[in-house]
C-alpha positions as CSV (number, residue, x, y, z in Angstrom):
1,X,0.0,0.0,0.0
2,X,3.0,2.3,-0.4
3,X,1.2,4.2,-3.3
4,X,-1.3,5.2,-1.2
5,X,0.4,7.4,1.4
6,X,1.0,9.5,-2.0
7,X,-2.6,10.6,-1.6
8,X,-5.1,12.4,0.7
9,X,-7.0,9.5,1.9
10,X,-7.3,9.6,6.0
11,X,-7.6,6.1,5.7
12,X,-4.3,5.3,4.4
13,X,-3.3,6.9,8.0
14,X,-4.9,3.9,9.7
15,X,-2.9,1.4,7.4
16,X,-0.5,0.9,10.5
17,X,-2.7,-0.2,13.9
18,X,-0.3,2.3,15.8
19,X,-2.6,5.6,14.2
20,X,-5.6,3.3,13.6
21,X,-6.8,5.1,17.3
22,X,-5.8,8.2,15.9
23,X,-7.8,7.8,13.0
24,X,-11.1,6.6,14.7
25,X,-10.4,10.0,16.9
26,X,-10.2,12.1,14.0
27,X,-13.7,10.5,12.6
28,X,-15.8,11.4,15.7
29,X,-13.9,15.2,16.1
30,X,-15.1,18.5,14.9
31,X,-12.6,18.6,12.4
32,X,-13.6,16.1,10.1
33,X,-15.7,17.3,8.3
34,X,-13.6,20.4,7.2
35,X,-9.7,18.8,7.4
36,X,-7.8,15.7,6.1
37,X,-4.8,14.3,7.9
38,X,-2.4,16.2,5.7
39,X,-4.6,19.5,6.3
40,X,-3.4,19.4,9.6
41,X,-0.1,17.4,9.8
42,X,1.9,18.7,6.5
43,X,2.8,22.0,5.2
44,X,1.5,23.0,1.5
45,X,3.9,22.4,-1.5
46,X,6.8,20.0,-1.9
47,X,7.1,20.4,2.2
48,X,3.7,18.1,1.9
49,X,5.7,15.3,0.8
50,X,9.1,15.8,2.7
51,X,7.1,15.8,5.9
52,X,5.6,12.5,4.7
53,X,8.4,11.1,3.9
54,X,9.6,12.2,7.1
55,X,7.0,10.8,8.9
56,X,6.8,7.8,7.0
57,X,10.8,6.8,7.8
58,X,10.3,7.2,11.5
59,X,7.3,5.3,11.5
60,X,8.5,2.4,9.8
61,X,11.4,2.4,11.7
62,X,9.6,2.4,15.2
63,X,7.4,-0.4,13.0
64,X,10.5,-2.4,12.3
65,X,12.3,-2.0,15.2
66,X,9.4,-2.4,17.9
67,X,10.1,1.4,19.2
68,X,6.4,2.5,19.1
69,X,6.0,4.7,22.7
70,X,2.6,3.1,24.3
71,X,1.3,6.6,23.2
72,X,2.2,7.7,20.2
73,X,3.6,12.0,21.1
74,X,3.9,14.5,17.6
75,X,7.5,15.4,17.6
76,X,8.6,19.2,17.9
77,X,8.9,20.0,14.5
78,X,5.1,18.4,13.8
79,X,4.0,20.1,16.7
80,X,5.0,23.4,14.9
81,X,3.6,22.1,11.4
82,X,0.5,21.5,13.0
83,X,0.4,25.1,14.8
84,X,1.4,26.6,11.5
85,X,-2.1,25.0,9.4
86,X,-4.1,26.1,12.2
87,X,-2.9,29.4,12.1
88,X,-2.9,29.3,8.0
89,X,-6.8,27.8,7.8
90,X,-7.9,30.1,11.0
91,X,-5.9,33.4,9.9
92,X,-8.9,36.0,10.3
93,X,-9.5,34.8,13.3
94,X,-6.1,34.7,14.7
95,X,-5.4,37.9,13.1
96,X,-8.8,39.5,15.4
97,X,-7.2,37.8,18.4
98,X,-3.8,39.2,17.9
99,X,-4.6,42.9,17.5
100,X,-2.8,44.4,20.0
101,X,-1.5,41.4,21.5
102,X,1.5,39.1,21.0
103,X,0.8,35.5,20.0
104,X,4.3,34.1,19.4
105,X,4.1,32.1,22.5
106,X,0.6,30.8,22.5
107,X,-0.1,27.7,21.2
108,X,-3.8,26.6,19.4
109,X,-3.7,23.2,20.3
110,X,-2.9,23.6,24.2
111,X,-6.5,24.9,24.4
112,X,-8.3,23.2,21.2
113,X,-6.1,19.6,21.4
114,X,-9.6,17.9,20.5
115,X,-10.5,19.6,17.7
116,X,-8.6,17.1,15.2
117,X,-8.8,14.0,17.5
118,X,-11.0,13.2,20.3
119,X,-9.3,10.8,22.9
């Protein structure tokens, strides 16, 4: 199914049983109706594809080498990715919120961590 993670399909996230939790948390949340896994988890452009490649090469290796954590923790640098889209798809919003304030150091999803997958 290699092909697959090529696409768009939140399914092909649930390939591996590690994210299959994920993925059942991301059908009952109040993003799926509006958001795919790459919305959220992978920049625009050829970014989209490094980060899955990315992704995919320390998944496989935690696959391969038994290293999965009991809970599976974003890394820093998906944390930020993710930060970044919900910034980019929200912008007006965040834009309102930052007049007149600094939002450098306040992050979306330490208040809104359900909104792409409920636990």
């Amino acid at each position: 199914k290699g092909t697959s993670y090529l696409g768009n399909d939140p399914a092909t996230c649930a390939n591996c049983h590690a994210m299959s939790g994920h993925y059942q948390g991301w059908q009952n949340a109040s993003h799926h109706a509006v958001a795919t896994c790459n919305d959220c988890h992978t920049p625009g452009g050829a970014g989209k594809y490094v980060t899955k490649a990315t992704h995919g090469y320390h998944h496989s290796m935690a696959f391969t080498l038994g290293g999965y954590p009991d809970v599976i923790r974003a890394r820093p640098e998906s944390r930020a990715i993710v930060e970044a889209q919900c910034r980019r798809c929200h912008a007006d919003m965040v834009q309102a919120m930052a007049w007149g304030a600094d939002l450098d150091g306040v992050s979306c999803v330490r208040c809104h961590d359900s909104v792409g997958h409920l636990r």
